[in-house]
C-alpha positions in Angstrom: 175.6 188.3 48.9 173.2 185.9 50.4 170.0 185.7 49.3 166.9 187.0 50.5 165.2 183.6 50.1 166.5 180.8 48.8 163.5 177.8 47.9 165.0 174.1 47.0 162.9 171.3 45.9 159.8 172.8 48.4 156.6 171.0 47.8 153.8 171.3 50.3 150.8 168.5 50.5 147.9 169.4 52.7 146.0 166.1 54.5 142.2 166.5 54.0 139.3 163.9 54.7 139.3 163.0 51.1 142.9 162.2 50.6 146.1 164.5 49.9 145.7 168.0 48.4 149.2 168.8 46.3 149.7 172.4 46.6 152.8 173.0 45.4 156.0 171.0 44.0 159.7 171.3 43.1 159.6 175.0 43.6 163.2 176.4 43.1 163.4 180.2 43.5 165.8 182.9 44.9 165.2 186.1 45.6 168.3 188.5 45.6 168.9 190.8 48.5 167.1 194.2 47.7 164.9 192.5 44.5 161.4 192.6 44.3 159.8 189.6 42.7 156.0 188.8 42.4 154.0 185.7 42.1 151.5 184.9 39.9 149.4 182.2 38.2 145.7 181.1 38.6 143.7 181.0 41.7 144.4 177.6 43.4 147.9 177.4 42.4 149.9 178.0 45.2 150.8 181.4 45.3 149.9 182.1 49.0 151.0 179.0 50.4 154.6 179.8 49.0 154.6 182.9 50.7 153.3 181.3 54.0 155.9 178.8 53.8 158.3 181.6 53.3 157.2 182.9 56.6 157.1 179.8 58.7 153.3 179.8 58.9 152.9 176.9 57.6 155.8 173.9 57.5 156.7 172.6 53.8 156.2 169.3 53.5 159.9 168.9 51.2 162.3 170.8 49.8 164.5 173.3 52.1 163.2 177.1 52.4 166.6 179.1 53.7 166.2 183.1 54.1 169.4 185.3 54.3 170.1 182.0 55.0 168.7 180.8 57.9 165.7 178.1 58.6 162.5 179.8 58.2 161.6 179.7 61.8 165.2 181.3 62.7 164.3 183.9 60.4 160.8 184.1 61.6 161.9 184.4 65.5 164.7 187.2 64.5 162.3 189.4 62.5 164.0 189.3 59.4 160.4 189.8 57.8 157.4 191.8 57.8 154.1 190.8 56.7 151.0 192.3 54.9 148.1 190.7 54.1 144.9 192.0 51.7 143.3 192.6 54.5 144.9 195.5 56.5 144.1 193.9 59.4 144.3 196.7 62.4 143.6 196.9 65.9 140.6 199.2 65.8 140.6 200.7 69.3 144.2 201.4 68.4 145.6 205.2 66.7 147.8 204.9 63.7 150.5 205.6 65.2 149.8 202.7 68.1 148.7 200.3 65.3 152.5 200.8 64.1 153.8 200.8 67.5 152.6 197.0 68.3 155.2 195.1 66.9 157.7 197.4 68.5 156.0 196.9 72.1 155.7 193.5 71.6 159.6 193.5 71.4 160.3 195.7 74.2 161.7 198.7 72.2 162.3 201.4 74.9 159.4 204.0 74.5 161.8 207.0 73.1 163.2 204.6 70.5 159.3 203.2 70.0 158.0 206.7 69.3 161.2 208.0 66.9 160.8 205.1 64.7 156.8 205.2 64.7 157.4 208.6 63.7 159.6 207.9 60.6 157.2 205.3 59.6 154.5 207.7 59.5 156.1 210.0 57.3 157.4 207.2 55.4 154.0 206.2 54.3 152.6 209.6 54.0 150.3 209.3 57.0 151.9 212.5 59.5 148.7 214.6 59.7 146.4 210.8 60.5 148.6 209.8 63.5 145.9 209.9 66.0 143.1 208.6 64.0 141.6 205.7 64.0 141.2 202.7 61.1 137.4 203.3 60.9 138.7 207.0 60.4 140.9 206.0 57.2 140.1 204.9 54.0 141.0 201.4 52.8 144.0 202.9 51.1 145.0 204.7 54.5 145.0 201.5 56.1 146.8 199.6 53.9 149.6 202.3 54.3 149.2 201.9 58.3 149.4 198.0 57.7 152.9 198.3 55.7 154.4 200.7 58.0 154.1 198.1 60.6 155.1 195.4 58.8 158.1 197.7 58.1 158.5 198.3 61.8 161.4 195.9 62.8 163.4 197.2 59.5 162.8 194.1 58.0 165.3 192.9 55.0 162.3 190.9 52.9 158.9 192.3 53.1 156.2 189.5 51.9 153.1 190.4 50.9 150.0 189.0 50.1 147.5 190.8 47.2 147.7 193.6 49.5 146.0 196.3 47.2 143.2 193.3 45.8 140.3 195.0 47.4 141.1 198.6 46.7 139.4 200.4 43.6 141.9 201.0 40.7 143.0 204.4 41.2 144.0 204.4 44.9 145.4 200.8 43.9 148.0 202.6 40.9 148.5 205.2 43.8 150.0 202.6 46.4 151.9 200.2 43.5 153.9 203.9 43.1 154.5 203.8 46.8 155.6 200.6 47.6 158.1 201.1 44.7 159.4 203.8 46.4 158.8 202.7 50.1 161.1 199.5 48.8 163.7 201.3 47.0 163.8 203.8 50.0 164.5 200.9 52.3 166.6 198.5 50.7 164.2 195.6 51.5 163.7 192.4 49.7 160.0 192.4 48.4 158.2 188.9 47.6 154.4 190.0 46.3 151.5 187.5 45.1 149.2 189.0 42.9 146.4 188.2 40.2 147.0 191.3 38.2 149.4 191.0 35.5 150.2 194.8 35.0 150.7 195.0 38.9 153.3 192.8 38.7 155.0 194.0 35.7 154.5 197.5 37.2 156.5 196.7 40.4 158.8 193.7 39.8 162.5 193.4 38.7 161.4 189.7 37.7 157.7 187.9 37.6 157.4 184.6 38.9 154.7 182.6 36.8 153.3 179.7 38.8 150.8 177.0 36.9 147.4 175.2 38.4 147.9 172.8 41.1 149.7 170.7 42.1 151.8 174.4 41.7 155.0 174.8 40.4 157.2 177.6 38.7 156.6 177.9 34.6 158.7 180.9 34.1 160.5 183.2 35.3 160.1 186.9 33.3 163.3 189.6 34.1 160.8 193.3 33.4 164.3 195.7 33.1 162.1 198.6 33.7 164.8 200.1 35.5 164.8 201.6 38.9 162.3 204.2 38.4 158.5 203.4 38.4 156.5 206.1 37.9 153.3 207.1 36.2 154.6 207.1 32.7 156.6 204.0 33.1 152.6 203.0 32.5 152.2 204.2 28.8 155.8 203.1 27.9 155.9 200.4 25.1 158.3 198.6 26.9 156.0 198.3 29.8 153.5 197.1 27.4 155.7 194.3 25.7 156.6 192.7 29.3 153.1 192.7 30.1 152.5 190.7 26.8 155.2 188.5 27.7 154.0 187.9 31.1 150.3 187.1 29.6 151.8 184.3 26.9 153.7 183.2 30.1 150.9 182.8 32.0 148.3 181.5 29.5 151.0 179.4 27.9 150.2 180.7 24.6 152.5 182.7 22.8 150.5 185.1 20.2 152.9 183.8 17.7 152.0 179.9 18.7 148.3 180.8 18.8 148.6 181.7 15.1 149.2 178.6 14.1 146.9 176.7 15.3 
């Protein structure tokens, strides 16, 4: 099957006043169709630029970025992806239902079709009784829900998204890692999701994709083999516990049993 997205030897170099900013280099990743991978590594390192590369927002400088094998841009222009970023980013003289509906008008999606699939999306994401309101109606959870059922709008194969729950507080945050599980499993979509927190990404992932400081490039790649099922008590499980160790020596590059001899 081809892959969801398929990085070769992508660097990216940004031009400033002060000479060339390395962002990232040699990045080599795929990401099977249907697998959710996250990114992680310290601030600065590259993590975001990846995924905008990934969606043709920005153009790499090397390497060759292929999704479900196409250029970026090809894949961009036939909506093979949806987007969400931290911020929810919604229209706000626009219901939840019309905020969800954009992407759809934009394409010209006859208005019976438009207003079927807006539906499912609002059930999808747990939002039926909020269709009329509006974002300053919703808490920041709400909207984040409203900003992934749009980005899920187009049925999407590979959803990318970008520290989506990094502003919300804890609990509503544990509430929507449990629902993109589901909303990802539900859909059969490719997920790639950058994120700081190292239990998030254990939490959601099939694998964890640890990135070091700039110039950025991949240290490691973690498998969790958590299984399908990500619930609540997948949380207390000492298996989650040991990946989340692993990830940390991965990350810190120091190994508890390497740090002990020292």
């Amino acid at each position: 099957m081809t892959a969801a997205v398929k990085a070769s030897g992508v660097g990216k170099v940004f031009p400033t006043g002060k000479g060339d900013v390395t962002a990232l280099t040699d990045v080599d990743l795929e990401v099977a169709a249907g697998e959710f991978v996250s990114l992680i590594g310290p601030s600065g390192c590259g993590k975001s630029t990846l995924l905008r590369l990934i969606a043709d927002l920005d153009p790499a400088t090397t390497g060759t970025l292929e999704i479900f094998g196409k250029p970026a841009r090809t894949a961009r222009i036939d909506q093979d992806y949806g987007i969400a970023f931290q911020q929810a980013g919604l229209l706000p003289w626009r219901s939840v239902a019309a905020n969800i509906a954009l992407p759809l008008e934009l394409h010209r999606m006859p208005k019976p079709e438009r207003e079927a699939r807006v539906a499912e999306l609002i059930q999808l994401v747990g939002l039926t009784d909020f269709a009329g309101r509006y974002p300053d109606q919703l808490s920041g959870g709400m909207q984040q829900r409203v900003a992934i059922a749009r980005a899920l709008a187009s049925r999407p194969k590979l959803l990318l998204m970008d520290e989506p729950f990094g502003a919300l507080d804890e609990m509503t945050r544990e509430y929507l890692q449990g629902e993109l599980t589901r909303i990802a499993v539900e859909t059969g979509a490719a997920v790639v999701f950058v994120t700081h927190s190292i239990p998030e990404a254990v939490f959601l992932s099939d694998r964890v994709v640890v990135m070091s400081p700039r110039p950025g490039r991949i240290t490691d790649i973690l498998t969790t083999g958590l299984g399908a099922v990500r619930d609540e008590t997948l949380r207390e499980s000492p298996a989650y516990f040991e990946r989340v160790t692993a990830v940390r020596e991965a990350l810190h590059g120091t190994p508890v049993e390497r740090a002990n001899e020292r």
